[in-house]
N, C-alpha and C positions, 0 to 999 in steps of 0.2 A: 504494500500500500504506500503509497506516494504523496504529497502533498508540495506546496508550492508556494515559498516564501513570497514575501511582496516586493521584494528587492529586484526578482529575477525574474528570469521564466522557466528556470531547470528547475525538474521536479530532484525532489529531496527526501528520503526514507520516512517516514511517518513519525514525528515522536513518539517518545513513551508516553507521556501525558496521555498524546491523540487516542495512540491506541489502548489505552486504560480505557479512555473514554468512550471511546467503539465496543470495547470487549463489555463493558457496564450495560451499554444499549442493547448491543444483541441480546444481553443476558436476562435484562428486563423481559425485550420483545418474547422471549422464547419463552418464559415464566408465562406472561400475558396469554401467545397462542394456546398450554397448554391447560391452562384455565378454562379458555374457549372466552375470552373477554371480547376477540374478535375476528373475523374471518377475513383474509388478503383478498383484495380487490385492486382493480384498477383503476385508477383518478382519485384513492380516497382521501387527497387530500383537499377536490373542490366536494365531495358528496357522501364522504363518510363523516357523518354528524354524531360524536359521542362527546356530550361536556364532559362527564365523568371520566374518561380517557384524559382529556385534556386536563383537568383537573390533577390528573393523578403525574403526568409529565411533569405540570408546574410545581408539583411537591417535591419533585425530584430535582429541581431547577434547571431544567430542560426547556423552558420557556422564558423569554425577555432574557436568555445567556449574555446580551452584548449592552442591558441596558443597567446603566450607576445603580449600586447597591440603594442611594438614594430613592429612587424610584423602585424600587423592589426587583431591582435588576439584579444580575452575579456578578457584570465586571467582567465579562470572558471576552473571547476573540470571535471575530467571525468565522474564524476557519472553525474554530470547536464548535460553533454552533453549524457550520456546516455539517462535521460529523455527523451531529444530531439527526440533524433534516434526513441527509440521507439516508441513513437505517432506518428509519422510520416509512421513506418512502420504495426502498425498496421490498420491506417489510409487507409492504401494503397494509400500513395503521392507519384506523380511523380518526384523521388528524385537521379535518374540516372547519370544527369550529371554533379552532382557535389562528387558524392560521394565515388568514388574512393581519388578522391583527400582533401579531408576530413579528409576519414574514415583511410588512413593509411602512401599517399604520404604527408601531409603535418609535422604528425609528424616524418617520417623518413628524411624528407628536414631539421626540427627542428634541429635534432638528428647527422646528418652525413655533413649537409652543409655548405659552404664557408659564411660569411657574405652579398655576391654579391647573393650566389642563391638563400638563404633568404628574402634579399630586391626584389629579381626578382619574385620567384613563389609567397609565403606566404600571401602577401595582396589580390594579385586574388584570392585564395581562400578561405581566411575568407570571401570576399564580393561575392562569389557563380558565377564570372565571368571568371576563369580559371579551364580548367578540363584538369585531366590527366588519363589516359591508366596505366595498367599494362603490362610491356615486362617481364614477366616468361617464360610459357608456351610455347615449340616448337613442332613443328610436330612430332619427333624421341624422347623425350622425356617426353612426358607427365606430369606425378606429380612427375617425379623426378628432380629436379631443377639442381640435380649435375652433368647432362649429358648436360647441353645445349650447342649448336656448334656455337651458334654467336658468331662472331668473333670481337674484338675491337682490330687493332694493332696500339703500341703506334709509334710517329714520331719524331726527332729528337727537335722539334719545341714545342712538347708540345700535338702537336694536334692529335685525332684518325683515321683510319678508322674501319667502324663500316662494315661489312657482315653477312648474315644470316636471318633467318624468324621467326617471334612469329606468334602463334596463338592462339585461342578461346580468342583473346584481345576484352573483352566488352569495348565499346565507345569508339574505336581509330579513328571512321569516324568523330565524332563531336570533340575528346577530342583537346587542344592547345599542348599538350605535354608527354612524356614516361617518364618514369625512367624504364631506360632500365637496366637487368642482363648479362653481357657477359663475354667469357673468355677472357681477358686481359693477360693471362700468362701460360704458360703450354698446357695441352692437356685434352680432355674428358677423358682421364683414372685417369688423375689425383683428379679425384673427386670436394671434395670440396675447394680445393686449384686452382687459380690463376682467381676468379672471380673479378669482376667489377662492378660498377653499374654505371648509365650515365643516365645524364637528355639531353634527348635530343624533340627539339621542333618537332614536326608530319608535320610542313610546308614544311620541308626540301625537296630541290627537286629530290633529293634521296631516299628520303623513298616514298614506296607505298603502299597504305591501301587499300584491296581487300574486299569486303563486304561478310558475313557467315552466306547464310539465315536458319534459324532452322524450324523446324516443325512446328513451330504456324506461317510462313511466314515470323517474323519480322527477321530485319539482324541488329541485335545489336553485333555480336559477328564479326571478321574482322581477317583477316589476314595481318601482318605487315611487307614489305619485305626490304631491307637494301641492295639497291645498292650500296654496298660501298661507303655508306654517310660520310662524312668528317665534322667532328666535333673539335672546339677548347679545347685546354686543361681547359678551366672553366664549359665543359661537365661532367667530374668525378666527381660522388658524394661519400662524403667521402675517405678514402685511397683506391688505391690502391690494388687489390687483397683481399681486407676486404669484399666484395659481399657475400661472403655466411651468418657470421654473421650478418651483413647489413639486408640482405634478413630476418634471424630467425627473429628477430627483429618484422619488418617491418609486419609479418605473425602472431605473437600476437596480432595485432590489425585484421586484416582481419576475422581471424577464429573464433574469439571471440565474435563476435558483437550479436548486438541483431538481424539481418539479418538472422543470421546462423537457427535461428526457428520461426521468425515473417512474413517470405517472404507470406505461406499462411493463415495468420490470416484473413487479408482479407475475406477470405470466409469462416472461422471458423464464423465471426462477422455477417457476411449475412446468413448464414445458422442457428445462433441461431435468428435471426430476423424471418427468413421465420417460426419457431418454434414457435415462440410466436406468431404470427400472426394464423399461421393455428394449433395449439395445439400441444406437442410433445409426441408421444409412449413412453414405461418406459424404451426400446429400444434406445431410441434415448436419451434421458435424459443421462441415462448410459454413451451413448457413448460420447456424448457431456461433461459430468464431466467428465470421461476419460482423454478426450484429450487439456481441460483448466487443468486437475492439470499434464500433464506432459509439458505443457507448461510454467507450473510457475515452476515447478521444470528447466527445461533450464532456466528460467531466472535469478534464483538465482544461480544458474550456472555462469551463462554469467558478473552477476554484482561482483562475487566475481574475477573474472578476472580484471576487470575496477577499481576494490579497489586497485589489485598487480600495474596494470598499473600504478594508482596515488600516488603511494610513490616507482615507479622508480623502481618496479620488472621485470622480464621477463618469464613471467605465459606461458611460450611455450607449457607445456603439456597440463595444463589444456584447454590453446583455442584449441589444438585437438581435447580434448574431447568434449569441446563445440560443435566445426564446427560436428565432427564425429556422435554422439547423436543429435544434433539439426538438421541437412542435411535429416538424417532418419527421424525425427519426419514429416518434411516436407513433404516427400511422402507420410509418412502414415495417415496424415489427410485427403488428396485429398481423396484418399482410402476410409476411413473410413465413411467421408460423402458422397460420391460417393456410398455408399454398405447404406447408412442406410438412405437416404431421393429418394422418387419416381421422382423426376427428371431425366430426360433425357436426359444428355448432348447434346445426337448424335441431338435432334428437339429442339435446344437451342430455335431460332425465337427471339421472342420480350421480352423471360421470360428473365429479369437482372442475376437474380441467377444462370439460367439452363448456361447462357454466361459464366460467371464470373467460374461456376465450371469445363467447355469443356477447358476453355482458364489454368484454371490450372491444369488439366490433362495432356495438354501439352508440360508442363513445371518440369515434375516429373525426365524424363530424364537426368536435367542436376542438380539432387539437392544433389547427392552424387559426382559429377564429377570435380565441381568447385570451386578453391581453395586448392586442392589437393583431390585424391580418399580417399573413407573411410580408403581402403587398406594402403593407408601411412599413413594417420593419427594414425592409430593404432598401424603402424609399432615405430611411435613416442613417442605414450604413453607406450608402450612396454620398449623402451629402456628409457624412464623415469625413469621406474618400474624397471629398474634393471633383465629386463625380457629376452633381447640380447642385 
C-alpha cells in the first residue's frame, strides 16, 4: 500500500500510523458484516441511509478526522481521513447520511463561517448526528451552477427571503440542514457574479422536500422547494456574493474523493470472490487485472488531490479529472463484469452476486451525471489547460 506525500508525486510505503489505521477499519468493518449490521452495496454512500452507522463511526472518531478539536474535530490529516473513506467504500458501508456533511459541508463551514455556525453545525458532524443536503443543482440549470434562479433577497433587518427549487438533492428527506447557493444580487445573465450561499435548516416551514424515486425504486434523491422561506441574517455563509468561489472550493472536495471510483468496488470485490470460488477463464483474469490497475491508477489520482488539499491548495482541475475518469470507470466495471461472468442479472433470486450486480446496473445512469456532467468537467480541465 502506497500513499503520496504533498511534496511530490512519488508514491511512498504507507506509514505505520496509516496502516494501524486501515488495519483498525477493516477490523471494525468485519466485526460490523458479521453482526449483519449491514449488507455491501453499491453507491452506499449516496443511498445507504443508516444514522446509527454513522453514529457509531463518529464515536470512533472517524468522522470530522480533519476538523480542530475545537469544533469537535481530531486534528488529523486528510490522507488519514482518506484511509477512512476508502475502506468504508470499498467495504460497501452504509455511509449516506452522514456524508455529504463530512465529505465537503463541514470543511466549507471551517473555511467560510461565523464562529456561531461553527459552534452550531461542526460538533454534529464530527459525532455522525447532523447531516446536511447539497442546494446546487436546479431544474433549468443543471451542471451549470452559474444559471441558478433561486432567489435570496436581502431585508433591511439583516434577514433573507429565500425563492426557488433545487433538485437531484440526495438526502434532503433525512438531512437536519442545506447550504444552500442562490443569487443574492444581480441577474442569471450575470453569471458568476452576485451569488450566495446560506445554511439554512430543512425544518423550516417553508421549505418542502418532495421525494425522487429512480429506477432501482429507492427515493434518495428529492426535490427542494423555497416558499419564500425567511431566514435571519446568521443564515449567510461567508461574504456576500462570494458563492461562486465559495462553491469552487467546496467542489475540490466532492469530485475528488475516493467515491468518485470506489462507488462499485463493491462488486469488483464479490465478483473476484465468486472467481476464486468457482475458478477464473484467462478471460476473466485479464479482465479483472484490467480493471484493479485502473482502479489504483484513480486512486493515486485521487490521493494526490488530498496531498494539495492538506497544505491548503485548490486542486480544482485535477478533482475534475478525478470525478471525470473515475464516474466512467464506474460504469465501465458494471459493464465489464456484466459481459465477462455467466450471471444473470434479469433471474437475480437468492444468488447474492446475481443481486448485488442487477442493483448496480441500475445505478450506471447516474454515474457520469452527479456532481457535475462529464461535459463540464472537461469543459474545466480544458480551461485549466489553457485550452478556452
Amino acid at each position: 500500500m502506497t500513499t503520496t506525500p504533498a511534496e511530490a508525486g512519488t508514491p511512498v510505503p504507507e506509514s505505520a500510523d496509516l496502516h494501524t489505521l486501515r488495519t483498525e477499519v477493516r477490523a471494525f468493518l468485519t466485526e460490523q458484516l458479521e453482526a449483519g449490521t449491514f449488507v455491501p452495496a453499491v453507491d452506499n454512500w449516496m443511498s445507504g441511509f443508516d444514522p446509527e452507522f454513522s453514529a457509531r463511526l463518529g464515536q470512533r472518531g472517524w468522522l470530522g478526522m480533519t476538523l480542530p478539536t475545537a469544533y469537535g474535530g481530531h486534528g488529523r490529516s486528510p490522507v488519514e481521513r482518506f484511509v477512512v473513506t476508502e475502506e468504508l467504500l470499498a467495504h460497501g458501508a452504509p455511509v449516506a447520511a452522514h456524508w455529504i456533511s463530512d465529505r465537503q459541508m463541514a470543511p466549507g463551514i471551517l473555511a467560510n463561517g461565523t464562529e456561531e455556525q461553527k459552534q452550531r453545525y461542526l460538533p454534529g458532524i464530527a459525532a455522525g448526528t447532523l447531516f446536511f443536503a447539497i442546494g446546487m443543482s436546479e431544474p433549468d440549470a443543471g451542471s451549470d451552477l452559474a444559471a441558478v434562479r433561486t432567489r435570496a433577497v436581502a431585508h433591511d433587518d439583516g434577514s433573507w427571503t429565500i425563492s426557488g427549487t433545487k433538485v437531484w438533492t440526495t438526502g434532503a428527506h433525512m438531512a437536519h440542514a442545506m447550504v444552500l447557493l442562490a443569487r443574492s444580487d444581480g441577474e442569471a445573465g450575470d453569471r458568476q457574479a452576485g451569488l450566495s450561499q446560506f445554511l439554512v435548516d430543512l425544518s423550516h416551514p417553508d421549505i418542502e422536500v418532495r421525494p425522487l424515486r429512480s429506477i432501482d425504486g429507492e427515493a434518495h434523491f428529492n426535490e427542494v422547494i423555497f416558499h419564500d422561506a425567511q431566514v435571519g441574517p446568521e443564515a449567510l455563509l461567508g461574504r456576500r456574493d462570494a458563492g461562486w468561489a465559495q462553491v469552487m472550493s467546496e467542489l475540490a472536495y466532492e469530485r475528488s474523493g475516493p467515491e468518485r471510483y470506489l462507488s462499485t468496488m463493491p462488486l469488483l470485490r464479490a465478483w473476484a470472490d465468486e472467481l476464486r470460488r468457482s475458478g477464473a477463464t484467462e478471460e476473466q483474469r485479464v479482465t479483472l487485472g484490467a480493471l484493479t490497475a485502473r482502479a489504483w491508477a484513480l486512486r493515486r489520482m485521487s490521493l494526490s488531490v488530498a496531498a494539495e488539499l492538506a497544505v491548503g491548495r485548490r486542486p480544482d482541475v485535477r478533482a475534475a479529472m478525478v470525478k471525470d475518469l473515475g464516474s466512467a470507470f464506474e460504469g465501465d466495471l458494471v459493464e465489464a463484469v456484466r459481459a465477462a461472468c455467466d450471471t444473470d442479472p434479469r433471474r437475480s433470486g437468492g444468488d447474492p452476486f446475481a443481486r448485488l450486480l442487477a442493483n448496480s446496473m441500475l445505478h450506471i445512469p447516474a454515474f457520469t451525471l452527479r456532481g457535475g456532467t462529464n461535459e463540464i468537467l472537461r469543459g474545466i480541465v480544458a480551461r485549466g489547460m489553457g485550452l478556452r
